[in-house]
C-alpha positions in Angstrom: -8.7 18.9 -9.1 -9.9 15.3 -8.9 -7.1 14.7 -12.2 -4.7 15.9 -10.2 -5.4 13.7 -7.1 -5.6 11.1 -9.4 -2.2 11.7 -10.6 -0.9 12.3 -7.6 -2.4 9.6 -5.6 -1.0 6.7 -8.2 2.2 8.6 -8.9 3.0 8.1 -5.8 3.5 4.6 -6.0 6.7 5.1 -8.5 8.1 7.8 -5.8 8.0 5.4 -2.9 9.5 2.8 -4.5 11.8 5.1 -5.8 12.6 7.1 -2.7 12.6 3.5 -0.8 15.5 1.9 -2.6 17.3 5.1 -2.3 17.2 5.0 1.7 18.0 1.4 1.2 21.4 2.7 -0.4 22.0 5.0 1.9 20.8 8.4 0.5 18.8 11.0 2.7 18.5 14.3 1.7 17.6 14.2 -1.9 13.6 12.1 -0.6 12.8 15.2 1.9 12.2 18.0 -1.8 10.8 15.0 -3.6 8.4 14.7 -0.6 7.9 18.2 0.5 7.1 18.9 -4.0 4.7 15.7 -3.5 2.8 17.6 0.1 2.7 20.9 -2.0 1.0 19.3 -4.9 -1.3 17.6 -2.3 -2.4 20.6 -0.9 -3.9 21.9 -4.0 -6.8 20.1 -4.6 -7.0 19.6 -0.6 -7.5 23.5 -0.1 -9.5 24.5 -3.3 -11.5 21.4 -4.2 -15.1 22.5 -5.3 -17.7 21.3 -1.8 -20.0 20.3 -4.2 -21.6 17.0 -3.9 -20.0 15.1 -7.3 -16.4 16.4 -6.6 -16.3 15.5 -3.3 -17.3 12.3 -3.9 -14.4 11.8 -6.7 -12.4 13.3 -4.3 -13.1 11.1 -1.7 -13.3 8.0 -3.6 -9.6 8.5 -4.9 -8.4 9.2 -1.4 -10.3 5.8 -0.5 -8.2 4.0 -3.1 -5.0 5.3 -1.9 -6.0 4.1 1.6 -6.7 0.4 0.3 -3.3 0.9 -2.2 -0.9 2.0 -0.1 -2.0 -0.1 2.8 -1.5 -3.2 1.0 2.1 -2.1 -0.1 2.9 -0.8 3.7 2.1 -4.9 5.1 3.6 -6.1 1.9 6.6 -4.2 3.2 6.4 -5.0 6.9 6.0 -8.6 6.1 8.9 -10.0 3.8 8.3 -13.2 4.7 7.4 -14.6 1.5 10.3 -12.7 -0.1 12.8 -14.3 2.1 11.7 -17.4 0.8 11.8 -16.9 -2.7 15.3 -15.6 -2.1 16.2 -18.8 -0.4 14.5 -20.9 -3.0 16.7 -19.3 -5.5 19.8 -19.6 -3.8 19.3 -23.5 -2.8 21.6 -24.9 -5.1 22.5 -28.6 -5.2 25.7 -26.8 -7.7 27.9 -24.1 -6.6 27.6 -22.0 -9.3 24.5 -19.9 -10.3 23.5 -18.6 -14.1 23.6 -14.7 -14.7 19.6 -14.9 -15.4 19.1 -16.0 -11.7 22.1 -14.4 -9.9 20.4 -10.8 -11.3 16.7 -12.2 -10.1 18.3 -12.6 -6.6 20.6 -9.4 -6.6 17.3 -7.4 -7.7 14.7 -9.4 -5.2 17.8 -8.8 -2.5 17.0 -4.8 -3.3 13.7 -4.9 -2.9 13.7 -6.8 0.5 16.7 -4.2 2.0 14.1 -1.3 0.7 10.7 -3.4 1.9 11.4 -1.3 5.5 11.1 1.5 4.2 8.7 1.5 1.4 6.4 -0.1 4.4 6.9 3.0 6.5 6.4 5.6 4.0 3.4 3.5 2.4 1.3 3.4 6.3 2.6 7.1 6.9 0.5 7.9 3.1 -2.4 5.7 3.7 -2.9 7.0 7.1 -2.8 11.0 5.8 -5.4 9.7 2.9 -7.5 8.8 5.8 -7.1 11.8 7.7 -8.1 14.1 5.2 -10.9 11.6 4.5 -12.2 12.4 8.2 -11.3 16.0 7.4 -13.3 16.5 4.3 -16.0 14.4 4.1 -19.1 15.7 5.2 -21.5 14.4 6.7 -24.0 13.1 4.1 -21.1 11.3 2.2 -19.4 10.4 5.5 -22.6 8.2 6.3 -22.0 6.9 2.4 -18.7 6.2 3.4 -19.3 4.8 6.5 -21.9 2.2 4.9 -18.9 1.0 2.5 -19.4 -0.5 -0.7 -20.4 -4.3 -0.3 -18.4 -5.2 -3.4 -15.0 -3.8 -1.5 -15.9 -6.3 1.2 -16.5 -9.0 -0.5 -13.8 -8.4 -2.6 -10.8 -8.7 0.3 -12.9 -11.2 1.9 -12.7 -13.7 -1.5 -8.9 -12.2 -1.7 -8.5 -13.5 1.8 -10.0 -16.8 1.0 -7.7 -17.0 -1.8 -4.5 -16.1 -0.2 -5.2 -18.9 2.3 -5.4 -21.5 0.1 -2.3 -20.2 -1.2 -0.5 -20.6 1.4 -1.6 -24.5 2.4 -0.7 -25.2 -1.1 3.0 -23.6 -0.6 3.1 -24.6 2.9 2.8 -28.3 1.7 4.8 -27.9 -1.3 8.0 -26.0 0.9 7.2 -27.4 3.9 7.1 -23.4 5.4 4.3 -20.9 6.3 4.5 -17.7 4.1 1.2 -16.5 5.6 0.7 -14.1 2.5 -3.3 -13.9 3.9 -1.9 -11.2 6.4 -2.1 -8.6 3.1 -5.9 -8.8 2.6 -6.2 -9.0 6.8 -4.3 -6.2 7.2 -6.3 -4.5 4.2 -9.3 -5.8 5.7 -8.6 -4.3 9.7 -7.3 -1.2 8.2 -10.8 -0.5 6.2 -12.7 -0.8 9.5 -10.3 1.7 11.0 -11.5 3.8 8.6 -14.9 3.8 9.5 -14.5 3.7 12.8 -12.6 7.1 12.0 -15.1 8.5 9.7 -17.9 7.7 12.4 -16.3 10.7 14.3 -17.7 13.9 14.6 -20.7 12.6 12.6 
């Protein structure tokens, strides 16, 4: 069961970007049975996964890298700042005419921005039922485990934070303009403690 999470949880990445530049172009239907086969898969492991200690903790742990996965892609999305200026770093030209190589990086980066909406709102919609069923199924001995955290996650996102920040005084002085990329590992970083907070439900 934990396999299948596994696949399903990381899979899902190539479906929303799929099923994101499809709305993009207009398509509706087609995303609602690739979503409903996604929500019947998910339901597999949800309903028969064994309660004992080991697998729930695989099973919980996966879940807890979707949250942190597809949370990160949903303020990516939301926030195409930094995409917008690469687009218009690639389009200021002091010549008129463009070379094939870079008019197909800014048709493909033009995609990805007119799909970033939606891949951002289909990305918090699957973190936030990751962390449901985390609330759901954890019980209370691994809630508590949970609820502690792992130390290295935090100071993981808080180095990424640090990182990011630099970044963006660097790019800020070199393009004279704010990308504030540090809102991904913020965002990441808020979105972990509404987790716990969550988890500390119920206890």
């Amino acid at each position: 069961m934990e396999y299948l999470l596994l696949f399903i949880v990381f899979g899902l990445y190539y479906v929303v970007y799929i099923t994101s530049v499809m709305y993009a172009g207009g398509l509706k239907l087609l995303q609602l049975f690739v979503y409903l086969a996604v929500a019947i898969l998910y339901l597999i492991p949800f309903l028969f996964i064994s309660n004992d200690y080991n697998s729930m903790q695989n099973y919980l742990l996966i879940l807890n890298m979707g949250v942190v996965l597809y949370a990160w892609m949903a303020i990516k999305g939301f926030w195409s700042k930094p995409l917008k200026l690469k687009i218009e770093q690639l389009t200021k030209s002091p010549t008129k005419t463009v070379s094939e190589n870079k008019y197909e990086k800014i048709e493909a980066l033009t995609i990805t921005l007119e799909a970033s909406k939606y891949k951002a709102m289909i990305s918090l919609v699957i973190s936030l039922i990751f962390m449901i069923t985390m609330t759901v199924k954890a019980p209370p001995q691994l809630r508590s485990e949970f609820m502690e955290g792992n130390p290295m996650v935090w100071v993981l996102f808080f180095l990424i934070l640090v990182i990011y920040i630099v970044i963006d005084i660097v790019l800020w002085i070199k393009r004279k303009k704010f990308a504030f990329i540090a809102i991904r590992p913020l965002f990441v970083i808020f979105w972990l403690i509404l987790l716990q907070i969550l988890l500390g439900f119920n206890q």
